[in-house]
N, C-alpha and C positions, 0 to 999 in steps of 0.2 A: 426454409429461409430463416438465419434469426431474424426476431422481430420481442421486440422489447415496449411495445405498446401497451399501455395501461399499466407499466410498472413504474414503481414510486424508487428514487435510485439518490440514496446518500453518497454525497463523496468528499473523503476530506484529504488533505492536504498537498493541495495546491498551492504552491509559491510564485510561479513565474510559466512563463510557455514551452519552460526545458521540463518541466516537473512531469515524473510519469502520470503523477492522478490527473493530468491535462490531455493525456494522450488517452486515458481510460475515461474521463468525461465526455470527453469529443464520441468516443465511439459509443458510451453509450444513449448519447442525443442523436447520433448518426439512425441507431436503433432504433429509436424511436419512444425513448426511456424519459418520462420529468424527473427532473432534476433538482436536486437541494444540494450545494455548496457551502460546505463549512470553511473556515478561515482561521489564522491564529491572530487576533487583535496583538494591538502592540500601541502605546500611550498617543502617537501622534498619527495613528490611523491608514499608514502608507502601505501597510499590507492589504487593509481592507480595501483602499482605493485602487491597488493595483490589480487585484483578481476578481474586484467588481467590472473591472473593462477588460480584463482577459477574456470571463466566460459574459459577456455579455450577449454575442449570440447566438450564445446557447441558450439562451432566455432562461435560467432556473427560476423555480417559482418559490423558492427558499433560498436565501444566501444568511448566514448565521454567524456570529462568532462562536468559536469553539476552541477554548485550549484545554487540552485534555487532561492537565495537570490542576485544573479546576474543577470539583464535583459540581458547583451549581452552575457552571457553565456545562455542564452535560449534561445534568438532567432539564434546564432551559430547552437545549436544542431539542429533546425527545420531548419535551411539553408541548413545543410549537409542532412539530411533527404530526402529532396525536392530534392537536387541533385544527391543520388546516391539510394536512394529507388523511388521517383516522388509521392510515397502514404504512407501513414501510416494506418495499420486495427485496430489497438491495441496499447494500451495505460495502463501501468501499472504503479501505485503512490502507490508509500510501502515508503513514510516519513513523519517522525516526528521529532520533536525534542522541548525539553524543558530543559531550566534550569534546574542542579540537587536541587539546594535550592529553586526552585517552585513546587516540589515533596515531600515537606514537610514539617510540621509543618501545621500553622493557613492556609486558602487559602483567608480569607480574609488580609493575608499579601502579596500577592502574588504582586510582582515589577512590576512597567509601563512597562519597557526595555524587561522582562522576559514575563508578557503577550501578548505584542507586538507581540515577536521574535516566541515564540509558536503558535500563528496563523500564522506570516507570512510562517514560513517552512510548519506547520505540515496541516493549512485549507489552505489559499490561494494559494498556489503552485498548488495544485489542481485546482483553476478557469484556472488560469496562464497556466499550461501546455495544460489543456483541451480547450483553448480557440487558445495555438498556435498549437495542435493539428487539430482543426475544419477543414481549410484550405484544410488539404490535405489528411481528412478523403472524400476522393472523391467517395468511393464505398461502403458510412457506414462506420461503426467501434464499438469496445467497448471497453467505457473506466475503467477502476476495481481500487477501491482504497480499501484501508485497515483500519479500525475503530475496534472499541472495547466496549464492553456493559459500561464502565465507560461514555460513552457518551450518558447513559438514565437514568446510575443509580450513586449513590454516593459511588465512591470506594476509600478505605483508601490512602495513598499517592497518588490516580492520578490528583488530583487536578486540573492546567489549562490545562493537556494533554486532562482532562474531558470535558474542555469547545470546546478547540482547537475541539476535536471528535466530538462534537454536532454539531459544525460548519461545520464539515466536511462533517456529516452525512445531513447536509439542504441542503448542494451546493453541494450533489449528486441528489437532488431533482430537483433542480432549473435547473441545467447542463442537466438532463433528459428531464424537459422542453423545454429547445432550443434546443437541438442539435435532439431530437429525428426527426423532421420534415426534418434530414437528415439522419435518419435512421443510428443515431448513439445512439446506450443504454450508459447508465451508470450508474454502480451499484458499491455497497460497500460491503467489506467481514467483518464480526466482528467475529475474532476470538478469540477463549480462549486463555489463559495465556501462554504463550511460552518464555522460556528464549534466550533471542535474546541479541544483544550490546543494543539494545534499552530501550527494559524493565529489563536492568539490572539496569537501572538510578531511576527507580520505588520501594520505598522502602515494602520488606518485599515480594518481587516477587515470593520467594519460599516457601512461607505458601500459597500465594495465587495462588500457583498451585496446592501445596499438598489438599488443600482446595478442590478445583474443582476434585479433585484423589478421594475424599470421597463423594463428593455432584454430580457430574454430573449424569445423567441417564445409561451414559455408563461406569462409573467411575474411567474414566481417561481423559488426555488432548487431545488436538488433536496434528498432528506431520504438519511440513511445509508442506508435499508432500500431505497433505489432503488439506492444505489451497490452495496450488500449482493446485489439481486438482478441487476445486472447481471457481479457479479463469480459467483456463482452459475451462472447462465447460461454464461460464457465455459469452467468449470472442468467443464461439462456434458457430452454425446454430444451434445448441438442446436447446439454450437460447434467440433464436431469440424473442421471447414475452416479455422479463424479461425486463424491465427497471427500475432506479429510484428507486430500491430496498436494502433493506439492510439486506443480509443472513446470520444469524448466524452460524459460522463453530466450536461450542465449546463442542461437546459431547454432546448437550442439557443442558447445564449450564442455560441458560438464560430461558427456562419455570420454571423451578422449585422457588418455592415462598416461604416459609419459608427453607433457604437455613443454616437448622442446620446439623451438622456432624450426618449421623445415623448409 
């Protein structure tokens, strides 16, 4: 049975109740996992008041600001960590972010500032967290991030979010390599299309769901509480062998090869 008791379980980026890190929080409280909640402050506080009453009850016993484009807001959250958890098991990276005008059009137009900023949130965040993570993964851990098949393959507007993912997808490889010799895994979820605040920024998101509604093997999308419990799963004892992997959670979108409407 999984069971996620007595694990310490970071999760960040949560926005709103569409957001997958809310379908992967839910299930890890379902587990039986404490919870710490990170947030992206913003000057008039409407983010932090909104995911404070989203996961309320889920009771996390940490809720933090964390924007991951700030070093002493990162190393803050892993000070408080340390001091009132002493461990961390679990580690959850559900962000991204790109420019909307790098979501479309030529991508070989795509801006210095804009390809920059899309790595730095949506791939390096990931080294960044997982590195100030290592520390006080003292009895293992696993770490689960979120990617997308536009990171293998060429999808219409995803442009540097596509590249951003590829990257994202190698430094779950690389991350797999070092940390495993601490008996820490980490692996990536690629899920199907899900209207989120995220990929709402992605243009034409709701053909390319309906898309997937005709073409997947199961012929529909999948829902956050699928991606929620396979990220569950992966952070489990039943996923103890899994490392450095990258599981498609899309209905089986991603085998099918000539992907015409039948």
């Amino acid at each position: 049975m999984l069971n996620l008791s007595g694990k310490n379980a970071l999760v960040t980026g949560i926005a709103n109740n569409r957001s997958i890190a809310w379908g992967i929080a839910q299930q890890l409280h379902k587990a039986g996992a404490n919870l710490g909640i990170t947030y992206l402050p913003d000057e008039k506080g409407k983010m932090e008041k909104k995911v404070a009453e989203l996961v309320e009850p889920l009771n996390p016993s940490l809720f933090l600001p964390c924007n991951v484009e700030n070093d002493e807001q990162i190393k803050s959250t892993f000070e408080t960590i340390s001091q009132k958890w002493g461990k961390i098991d679990i580690l959850i990276h559900c962000l991204a972010f790109a420019n909307r005008d790098d979501l479309t059009g030529d991508f070989s137009q795509t801006s210095r500032s804009g390809f920059n900023k899309a790595l730095e949130v949506s791939t390096y965040s990931l080294v960044q967290l997982s590195g100030a993570a290592k520390p006080l993964m003292t009895e293992g851990g696993s770490i689960v991030t979120l990617t997308y098949l536009g990171a293998v393959r060429a999808i219409p507007n995803y442009n540097i979010m596509g590249v951003a993912k590829a990257g994202l997808e190698a430094s779950v490889r690389y991350l797999a390599a070092e940390l495993g010799q601490q008996n820490i895994r980490v692996n990536g979820i690629s899920a199907g299309p899900i209207r989120t605040l995220a990929s709402s920024a992605v243009g034409g998101i709701l053909d390319m769901i309906h898309h997937v509604e005709q073409v997947a093997p199961l012929r529909r999308t999948v829902t956050q509480l699928e991606v929620g419990n396979t990220a569950a799963f992966l952070c489990s004892d039943l996923a103890s062998g899994i490392t450095g992997q990258i599981l498609y959670v899309d209905a089986g979108y991603e085998i099918m090869g000539m992907c015409a409407i039948r």
